[in-house]
C-alpha positions, 0 to 999 in steps of 0.5 A: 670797792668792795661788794656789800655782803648782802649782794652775795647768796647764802646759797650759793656761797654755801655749795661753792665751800662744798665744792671746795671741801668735795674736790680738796678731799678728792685730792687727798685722796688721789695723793694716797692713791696714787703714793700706795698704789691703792685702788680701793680709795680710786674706786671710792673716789668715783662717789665722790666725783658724781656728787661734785658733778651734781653739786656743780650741775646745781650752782650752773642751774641757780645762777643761771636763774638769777642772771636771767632775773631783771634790775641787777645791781651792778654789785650782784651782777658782778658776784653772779659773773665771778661765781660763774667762773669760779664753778667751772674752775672748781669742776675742772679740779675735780677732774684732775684729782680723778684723773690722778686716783686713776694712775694708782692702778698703773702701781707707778711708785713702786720703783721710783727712787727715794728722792722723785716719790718724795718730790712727788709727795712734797707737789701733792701736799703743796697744792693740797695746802694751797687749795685749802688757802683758796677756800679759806680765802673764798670763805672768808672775803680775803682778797690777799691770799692770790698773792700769797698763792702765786709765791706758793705756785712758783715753789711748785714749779719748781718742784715740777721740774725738779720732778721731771729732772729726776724722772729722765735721770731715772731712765724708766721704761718709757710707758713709765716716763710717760704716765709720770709726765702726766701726774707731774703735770696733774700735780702742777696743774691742780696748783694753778686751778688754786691760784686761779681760784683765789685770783678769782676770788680777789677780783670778787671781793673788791671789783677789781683784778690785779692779776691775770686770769692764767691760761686753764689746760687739764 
């Protein structure tokens, strides 16, 4: 059964797409940092990041708000639920988009061969593409783009390993291999917050989850 449009918030759907925008950009951005080893744009970044920890401050605070008010329907107690996991999952992705930025100063592409910068490019734009699905499903009401997402995420899987694969046959130093690691996970795990999102958002929109919440480790 899908929830009526006048069981949702204006409001509060409007600072859930800003969240959205905020962090996809946060993204971008740690991708061209950590590619370029460019700490200007990490350093920018950190405005960023206090703005989505306001902005996520705020959603907690106003849905808090209306689930304490009486005589819910089940159709608004349903959205408020939803909302409530979604802006977690948002907050935590913004996270990872930070964390990533922070690897540009370790300067970690500078030797890396061709085809391992070039898996690692092909996983950032990947879940850039996929978060933005997950937006545009949240925006929209599409409850379809979860099982588009999982097909996307298991094509970052396996980038994820070819990645890894690649990083071993390199043999860097082991500090290197270690940071690497740790941005191969960040790249993989930014994908599942996407699939996580529009599985999320499937189970708003129509009451119904046919997909199981994954496990969020950051």
């Amino acid at each position: 059964m899908v929830i009526a449009h006048h069981y949702r918030s204006t409001s509060i759907d409007q600072r859930v797409l800003e969240l959205f925008a905020l962090v996809g950009d946060s993204f971008v951005g740690a991708k061209e940092a950590l590619l370029h080893s460019d700490t200007s744009i990490a350093t920018r970044l950190v405005d960023r990041e206090r703005r989505i920890d306001e902005l996520y401050g705020i959603l907690q605070g106003e849905v808090s708000q209306r689930l304490m008010d009486e005589d819910h329907h089940p159709g608004e107690l349903h959205y408020l639920v939803g909302i409530v996991r979604i802006i977690p999952e948002l907050e935590r992705s913004g996270d990872l988009a930070e964390h990533i930025a922070r690897k540009a100063a370790l300067d970690l592409t500078r030797d890396l061969r061709p085809r391992c910068r070039g898996i690692m490019e092909q996983m950032a734009e990947l879940g850039a593409s996929m978060w933005t699905q997950a937006s545009l499903a949240f925006d929209t009401q599409d409850p379809t783009v979860a099982t588009h997402l999982d097909q996307l995420d298991e094509s970052l899987d396996d980038l994820h390993v070819s990645f890894m694969t690649e990083v071993a046959s390199s043999a860097p130093p082991i500090a290197v291999a270690m940071e690497l690691a740790l941005v191969g996970r960040f790249l993989e795990r930014f994908g599942d917050h996407a699939v996580n999102l529009a599985r999320t958002t499937a189970s708003l929109i129509t009451q119904v989850n046919p997909y199981p919440k994954a496990s969020s480790e950051d």
